[in-house]
PyMOL CGO cylinders between C-alpha atoms (Angstrom):
from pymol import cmd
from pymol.cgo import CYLINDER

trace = [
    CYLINDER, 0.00, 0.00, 0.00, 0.87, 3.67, -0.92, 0.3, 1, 1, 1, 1, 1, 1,
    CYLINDER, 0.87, 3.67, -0.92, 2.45, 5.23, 2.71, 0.3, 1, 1, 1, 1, 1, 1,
    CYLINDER, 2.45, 5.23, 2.71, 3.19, 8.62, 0.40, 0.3, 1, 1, 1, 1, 1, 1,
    CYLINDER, 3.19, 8.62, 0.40, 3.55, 11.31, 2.36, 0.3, 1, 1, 1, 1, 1, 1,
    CYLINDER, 3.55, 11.31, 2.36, 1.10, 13.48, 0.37, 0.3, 1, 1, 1, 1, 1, 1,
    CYLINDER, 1.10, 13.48, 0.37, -1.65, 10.73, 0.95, 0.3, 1, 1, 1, 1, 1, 1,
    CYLINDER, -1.65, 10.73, 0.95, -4.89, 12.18, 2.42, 0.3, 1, 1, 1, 1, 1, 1,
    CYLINDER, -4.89, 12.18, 2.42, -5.59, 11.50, 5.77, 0.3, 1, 1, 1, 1, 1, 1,
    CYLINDER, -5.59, 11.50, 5.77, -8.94, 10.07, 5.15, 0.3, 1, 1, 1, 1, 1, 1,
    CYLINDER, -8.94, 10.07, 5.15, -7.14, 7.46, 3.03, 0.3, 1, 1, 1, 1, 1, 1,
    CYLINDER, -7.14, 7.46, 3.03, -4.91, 5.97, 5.44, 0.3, 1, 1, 1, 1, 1, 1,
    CYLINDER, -4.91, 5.97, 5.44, -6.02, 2.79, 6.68, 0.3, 1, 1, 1, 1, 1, 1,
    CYLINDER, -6.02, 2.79, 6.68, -6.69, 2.53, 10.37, 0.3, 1, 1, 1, 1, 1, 1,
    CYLINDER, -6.69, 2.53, 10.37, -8.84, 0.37, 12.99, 0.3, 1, 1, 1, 1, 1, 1,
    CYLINDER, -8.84, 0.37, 12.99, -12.34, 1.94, 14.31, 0.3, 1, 1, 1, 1, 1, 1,
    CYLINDER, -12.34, 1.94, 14.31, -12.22, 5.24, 15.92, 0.3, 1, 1, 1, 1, 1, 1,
    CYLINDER, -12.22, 5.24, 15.92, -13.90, 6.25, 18.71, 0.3, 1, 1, 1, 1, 1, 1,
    CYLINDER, -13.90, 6.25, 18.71, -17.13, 7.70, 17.54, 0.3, 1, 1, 1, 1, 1, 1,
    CYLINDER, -17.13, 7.70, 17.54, -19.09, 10.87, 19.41, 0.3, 1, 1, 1, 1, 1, 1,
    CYLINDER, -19.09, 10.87, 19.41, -22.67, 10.40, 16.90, 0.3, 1, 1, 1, 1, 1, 1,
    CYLINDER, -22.67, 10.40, 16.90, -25.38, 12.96, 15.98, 0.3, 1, 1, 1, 1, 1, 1,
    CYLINDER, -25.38, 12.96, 15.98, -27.37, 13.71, 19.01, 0.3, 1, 1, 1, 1, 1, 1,
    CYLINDER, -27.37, 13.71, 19.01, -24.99, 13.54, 21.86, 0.3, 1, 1, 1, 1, 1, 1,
    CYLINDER, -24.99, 13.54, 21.86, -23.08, 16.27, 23.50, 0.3, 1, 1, 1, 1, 1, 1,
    CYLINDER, -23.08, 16.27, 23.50, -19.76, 16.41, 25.42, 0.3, 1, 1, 1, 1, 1, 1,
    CYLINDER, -19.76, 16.41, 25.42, -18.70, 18.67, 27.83, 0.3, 1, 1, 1, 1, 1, 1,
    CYLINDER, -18.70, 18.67, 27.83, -15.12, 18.68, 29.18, 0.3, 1, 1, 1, 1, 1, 1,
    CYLINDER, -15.12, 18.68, 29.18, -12.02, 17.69, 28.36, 0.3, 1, 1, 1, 1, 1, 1,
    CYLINDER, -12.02, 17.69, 28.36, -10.71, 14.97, 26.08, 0.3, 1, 1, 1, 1, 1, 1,
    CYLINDER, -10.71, 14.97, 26.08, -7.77, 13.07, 25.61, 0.3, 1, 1, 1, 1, 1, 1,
    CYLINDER, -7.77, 13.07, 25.61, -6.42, 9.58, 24.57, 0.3, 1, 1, 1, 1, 1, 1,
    CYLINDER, -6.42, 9.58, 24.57, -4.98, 8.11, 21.84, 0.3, 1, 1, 1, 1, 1, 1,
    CYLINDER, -4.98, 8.11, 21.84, -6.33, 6.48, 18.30, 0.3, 1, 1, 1, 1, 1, 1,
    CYLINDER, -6.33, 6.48, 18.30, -8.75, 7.89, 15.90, 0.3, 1, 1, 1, 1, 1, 1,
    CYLINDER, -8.75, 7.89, 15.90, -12.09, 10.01, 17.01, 0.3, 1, 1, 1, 1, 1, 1,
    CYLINDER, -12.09, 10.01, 17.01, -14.80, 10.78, 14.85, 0.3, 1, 1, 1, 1, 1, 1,
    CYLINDER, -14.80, 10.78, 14.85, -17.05, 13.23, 16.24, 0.3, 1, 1, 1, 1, 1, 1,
    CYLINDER, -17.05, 13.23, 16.24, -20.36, 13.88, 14.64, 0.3, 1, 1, 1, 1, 1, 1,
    CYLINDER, -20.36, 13.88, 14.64, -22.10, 15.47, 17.41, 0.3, 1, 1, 1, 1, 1, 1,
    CYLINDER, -22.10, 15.47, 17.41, -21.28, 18.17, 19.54, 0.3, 1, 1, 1, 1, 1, 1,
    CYLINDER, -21.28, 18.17, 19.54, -18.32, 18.84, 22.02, 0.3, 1, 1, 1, 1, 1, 1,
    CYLINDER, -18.32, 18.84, 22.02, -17.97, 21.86, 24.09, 0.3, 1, 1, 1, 1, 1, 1,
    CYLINDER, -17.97, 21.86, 24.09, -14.66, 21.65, 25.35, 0.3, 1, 1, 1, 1, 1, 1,
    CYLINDER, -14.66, 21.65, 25.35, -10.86, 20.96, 24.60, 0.3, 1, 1, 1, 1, 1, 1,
    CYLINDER, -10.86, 20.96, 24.60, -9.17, 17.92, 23.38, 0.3, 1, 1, 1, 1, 1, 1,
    CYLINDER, -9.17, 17.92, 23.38, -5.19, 16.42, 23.52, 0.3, 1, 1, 1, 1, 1, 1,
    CYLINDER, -5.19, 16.42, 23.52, -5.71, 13.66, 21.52, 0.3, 1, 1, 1, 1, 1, 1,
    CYLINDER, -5.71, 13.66, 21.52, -2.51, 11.93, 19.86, 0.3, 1, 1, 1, 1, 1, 1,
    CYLINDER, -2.51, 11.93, 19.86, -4.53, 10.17, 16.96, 0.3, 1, 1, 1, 1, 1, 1,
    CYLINDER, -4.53, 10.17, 16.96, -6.77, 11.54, 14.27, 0.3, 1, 1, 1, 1, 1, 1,
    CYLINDER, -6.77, 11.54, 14.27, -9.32, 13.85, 15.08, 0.3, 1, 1, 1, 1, 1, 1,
    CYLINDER, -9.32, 13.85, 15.08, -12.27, 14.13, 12.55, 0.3, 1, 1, 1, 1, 1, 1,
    CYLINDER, -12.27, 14.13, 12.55, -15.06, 16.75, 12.58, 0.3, 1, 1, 1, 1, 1, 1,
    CYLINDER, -15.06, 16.75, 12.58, -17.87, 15.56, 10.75, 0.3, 1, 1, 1, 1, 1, 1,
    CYLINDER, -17.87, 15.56, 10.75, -20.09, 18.06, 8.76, 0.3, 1, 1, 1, 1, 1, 1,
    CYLINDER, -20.09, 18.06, 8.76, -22.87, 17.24, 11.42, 0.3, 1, 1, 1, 1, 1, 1,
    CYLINDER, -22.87, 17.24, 11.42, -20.29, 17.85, 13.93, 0.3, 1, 1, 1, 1, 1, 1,
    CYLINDER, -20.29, 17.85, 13.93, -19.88, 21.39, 15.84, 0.3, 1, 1, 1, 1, 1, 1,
    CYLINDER, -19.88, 21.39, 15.84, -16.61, 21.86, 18.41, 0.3, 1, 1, 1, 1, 1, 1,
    CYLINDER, -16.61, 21.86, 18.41, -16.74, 24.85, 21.35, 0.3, 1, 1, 1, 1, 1, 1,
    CYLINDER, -16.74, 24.85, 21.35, -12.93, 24.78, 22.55, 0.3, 1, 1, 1, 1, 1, 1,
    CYLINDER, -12.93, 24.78, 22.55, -9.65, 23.65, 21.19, 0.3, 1, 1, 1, 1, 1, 1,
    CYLINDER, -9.65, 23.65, 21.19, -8.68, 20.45, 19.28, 0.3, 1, 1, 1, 1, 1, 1,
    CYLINDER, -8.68, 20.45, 19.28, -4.90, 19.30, 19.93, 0.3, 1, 1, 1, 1, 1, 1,
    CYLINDER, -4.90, 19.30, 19.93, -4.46, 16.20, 18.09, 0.3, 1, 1, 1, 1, 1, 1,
    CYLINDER, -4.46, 16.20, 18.09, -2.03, 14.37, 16.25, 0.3, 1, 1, 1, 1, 1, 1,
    CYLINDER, -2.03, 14.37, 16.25, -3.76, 14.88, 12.51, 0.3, 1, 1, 1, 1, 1, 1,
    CYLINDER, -3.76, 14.88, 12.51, -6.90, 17.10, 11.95, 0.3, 1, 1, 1, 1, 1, 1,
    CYLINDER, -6.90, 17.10, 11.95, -10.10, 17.01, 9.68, 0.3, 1, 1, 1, 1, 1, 1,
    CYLINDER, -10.10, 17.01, 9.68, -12.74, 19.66, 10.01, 0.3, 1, 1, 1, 1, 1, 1,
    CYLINDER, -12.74, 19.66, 10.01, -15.83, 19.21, 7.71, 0.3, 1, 1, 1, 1, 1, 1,
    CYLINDER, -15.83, 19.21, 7.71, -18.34, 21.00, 10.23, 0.3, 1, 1, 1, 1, 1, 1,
    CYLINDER, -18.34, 21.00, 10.23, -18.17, 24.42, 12.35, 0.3, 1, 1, 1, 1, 1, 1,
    CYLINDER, -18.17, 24.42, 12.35, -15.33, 24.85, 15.12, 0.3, 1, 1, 1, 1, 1, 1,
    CYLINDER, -15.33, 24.85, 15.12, -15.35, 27.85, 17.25, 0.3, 1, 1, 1, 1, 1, 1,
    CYLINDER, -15.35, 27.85, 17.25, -11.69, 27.72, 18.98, 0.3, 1, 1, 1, 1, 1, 1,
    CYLINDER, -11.69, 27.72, 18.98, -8.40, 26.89, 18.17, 0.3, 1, 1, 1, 1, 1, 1,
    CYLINDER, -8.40, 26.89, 18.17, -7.00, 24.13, 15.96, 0.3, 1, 1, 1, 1, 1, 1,
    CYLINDER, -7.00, 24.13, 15.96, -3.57, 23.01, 16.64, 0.3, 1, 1, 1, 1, 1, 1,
    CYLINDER, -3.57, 23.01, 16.64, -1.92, 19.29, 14.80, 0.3, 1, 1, 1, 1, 1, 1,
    CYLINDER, -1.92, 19.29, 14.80, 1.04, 18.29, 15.25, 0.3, 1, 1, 1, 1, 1, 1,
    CYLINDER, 1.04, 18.29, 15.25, 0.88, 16.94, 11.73, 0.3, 1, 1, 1, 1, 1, 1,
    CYLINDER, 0.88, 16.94, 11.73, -1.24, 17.77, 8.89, 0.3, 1, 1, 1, 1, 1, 1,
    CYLINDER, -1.24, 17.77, 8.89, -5.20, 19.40, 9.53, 0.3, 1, 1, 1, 1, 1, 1,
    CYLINDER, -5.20, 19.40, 9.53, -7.22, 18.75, 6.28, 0.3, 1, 1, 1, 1, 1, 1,
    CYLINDER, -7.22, 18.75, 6.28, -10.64, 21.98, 6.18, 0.3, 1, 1, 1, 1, 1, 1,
    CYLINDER, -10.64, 21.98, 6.18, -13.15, 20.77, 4.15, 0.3, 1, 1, 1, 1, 1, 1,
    CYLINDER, -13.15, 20.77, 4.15, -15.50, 22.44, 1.42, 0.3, 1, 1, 1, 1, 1, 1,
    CYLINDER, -15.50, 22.44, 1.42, -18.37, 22.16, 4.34, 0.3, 1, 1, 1, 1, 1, 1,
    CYLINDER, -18.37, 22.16, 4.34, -16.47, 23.55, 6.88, 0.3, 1, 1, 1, 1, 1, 1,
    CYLINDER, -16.47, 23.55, 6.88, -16.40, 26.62, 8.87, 0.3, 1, 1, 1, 1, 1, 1,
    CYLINDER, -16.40, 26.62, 8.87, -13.98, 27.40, 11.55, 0.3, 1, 1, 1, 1, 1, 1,
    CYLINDER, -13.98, 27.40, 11.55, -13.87, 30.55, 13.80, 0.3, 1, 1, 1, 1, 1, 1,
    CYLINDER, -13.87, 30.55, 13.80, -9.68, 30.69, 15.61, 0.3, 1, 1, 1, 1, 1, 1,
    CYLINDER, -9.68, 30.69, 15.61, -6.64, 29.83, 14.65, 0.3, 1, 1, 1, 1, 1, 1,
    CYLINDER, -6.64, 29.83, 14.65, -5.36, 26.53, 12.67, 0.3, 1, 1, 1, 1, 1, 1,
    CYLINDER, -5.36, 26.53, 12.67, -1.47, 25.32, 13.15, 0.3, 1, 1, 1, 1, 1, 1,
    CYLINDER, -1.47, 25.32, 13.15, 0.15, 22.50, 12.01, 0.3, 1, 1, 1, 1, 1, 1,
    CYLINDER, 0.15, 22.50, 12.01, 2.57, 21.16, 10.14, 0.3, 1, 1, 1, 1, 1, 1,
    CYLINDER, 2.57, 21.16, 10.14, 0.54, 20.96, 6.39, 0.3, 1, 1, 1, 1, 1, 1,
    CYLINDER, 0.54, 20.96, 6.39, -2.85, 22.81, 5.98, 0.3, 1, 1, 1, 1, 1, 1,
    CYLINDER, -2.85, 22.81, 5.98, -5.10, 22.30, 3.45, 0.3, 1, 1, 1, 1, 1, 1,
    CYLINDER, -5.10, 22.30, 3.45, -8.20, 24.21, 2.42, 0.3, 1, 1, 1, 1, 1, 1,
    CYLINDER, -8.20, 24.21, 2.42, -10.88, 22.91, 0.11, 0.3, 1, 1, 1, 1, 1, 1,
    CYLINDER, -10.88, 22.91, 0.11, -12.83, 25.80, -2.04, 0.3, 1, 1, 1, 1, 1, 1,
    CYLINDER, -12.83, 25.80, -2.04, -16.33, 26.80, -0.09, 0.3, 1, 1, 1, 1, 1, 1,
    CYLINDER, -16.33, 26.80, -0.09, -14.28, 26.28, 3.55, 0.3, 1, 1, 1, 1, 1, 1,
    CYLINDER, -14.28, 26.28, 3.55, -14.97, 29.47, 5.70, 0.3, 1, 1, 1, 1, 1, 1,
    CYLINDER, -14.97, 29.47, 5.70, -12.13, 29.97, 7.81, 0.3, 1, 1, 1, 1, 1, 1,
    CYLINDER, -12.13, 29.97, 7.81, -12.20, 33.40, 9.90, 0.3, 1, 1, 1, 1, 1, 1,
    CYLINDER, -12.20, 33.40, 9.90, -8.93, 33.62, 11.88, 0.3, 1, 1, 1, 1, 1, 1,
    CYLINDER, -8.93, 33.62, 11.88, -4.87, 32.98, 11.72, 0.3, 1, 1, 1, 1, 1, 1,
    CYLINDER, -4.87, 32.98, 11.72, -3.20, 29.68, 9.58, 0.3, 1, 1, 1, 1, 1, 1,
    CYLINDER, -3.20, 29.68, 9.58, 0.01, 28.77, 10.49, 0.3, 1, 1, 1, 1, 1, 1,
    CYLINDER, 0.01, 28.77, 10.49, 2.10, 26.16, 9.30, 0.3, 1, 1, 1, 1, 1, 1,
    CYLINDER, 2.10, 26.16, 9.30, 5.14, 24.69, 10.85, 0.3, 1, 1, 1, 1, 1, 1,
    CYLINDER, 5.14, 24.69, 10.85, 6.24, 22.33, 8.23, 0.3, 1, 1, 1, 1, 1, 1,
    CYLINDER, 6.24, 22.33, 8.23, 7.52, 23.42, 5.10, 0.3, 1, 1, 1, 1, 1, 1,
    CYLINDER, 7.52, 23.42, 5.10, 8.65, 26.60, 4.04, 0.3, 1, 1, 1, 1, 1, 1,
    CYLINDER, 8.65, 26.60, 4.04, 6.56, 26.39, 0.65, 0.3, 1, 1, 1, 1, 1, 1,
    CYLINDER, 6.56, 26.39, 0.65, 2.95, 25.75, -0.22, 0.3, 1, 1, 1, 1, 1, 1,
    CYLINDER, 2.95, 25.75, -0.22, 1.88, 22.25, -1.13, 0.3, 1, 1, 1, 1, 1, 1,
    CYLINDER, 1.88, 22.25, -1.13, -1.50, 22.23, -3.26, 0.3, 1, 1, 1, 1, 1, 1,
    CYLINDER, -1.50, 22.23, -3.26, -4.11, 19.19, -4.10, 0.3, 1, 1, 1, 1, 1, 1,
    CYLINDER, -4.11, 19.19, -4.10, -7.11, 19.37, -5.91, 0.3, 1, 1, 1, 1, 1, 1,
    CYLINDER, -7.11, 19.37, -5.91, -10.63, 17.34, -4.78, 0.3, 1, 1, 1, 1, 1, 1,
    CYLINDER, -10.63, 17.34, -4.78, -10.96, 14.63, -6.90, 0.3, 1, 1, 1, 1, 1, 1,
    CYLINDER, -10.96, 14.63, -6.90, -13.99, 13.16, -4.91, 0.3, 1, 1, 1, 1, 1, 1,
    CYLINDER, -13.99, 13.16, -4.91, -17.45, 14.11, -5.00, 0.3, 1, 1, 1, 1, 1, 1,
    CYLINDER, -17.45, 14.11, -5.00, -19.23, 15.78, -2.10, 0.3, 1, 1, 1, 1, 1, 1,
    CYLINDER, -19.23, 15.78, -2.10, -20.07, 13.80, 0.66, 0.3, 1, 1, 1, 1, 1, 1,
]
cmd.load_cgo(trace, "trace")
């Protein structure tokens, strides 16, 4: 299997991650390791060193510290990966998104700072998949 480097992370192969569905709501603070897929609501912070992944039900109050990032629904707070965050074409996000890669899909509404602390030049990709 392809391990590239410029593979997106929704392409990676990984076991189950812990799942937050439509409907509930968190309120605290997070942590742990592995993969979470929230699709509900969280009002709170996270250090997580897996994947996190915002689904475009989900909505996040607080700051998400994880290893990798995906946002397809509305955070208000902070983003901060210590790899790579991937923002959606369905996402909005309200704060300021660090980490080592960034990538924006066209129709993401991002109102605050990027930063990136990888490379010292852009790397682009173009959505090849239809909307979800």
């Amino acid at each position: 299997m392809n391990e590239s480097p410029l593979r997106r992370l929704r392409d990676r192969p990984s076991g189950p991650p812990t799942l937050i569905n439509e409907g509930c709501k968190i309120t605290g603070h997070l942590s742990g390791s592995g993969d979470f897929q929230i699709a509900g609501e969280v009002d709170g912070d996270c250090d997580i060193t897996g994947t996190v992944t915002l689904a475009k039900s989900g909505f996040w109050s607080g700051t998400i510290k994880a290893g990798h990032i995906i946002v397809a629904g509305h955070v208000e707070g902070d983003i901060i990966a210590a790899g790579r965050v991937e923002i959606m074409s369905t996402a909005k996000v309200s704060g300021t998104v660090s980490g080592s890669a960034i990538a924006v899909a066209e129709g993401a509404i991002v109102e605050g700072i990027m930063k990136t602390t990888g490379r010292d030049y852009p790397t682009e990709f173009i959505e090849k998949r239809k909307p979800e």
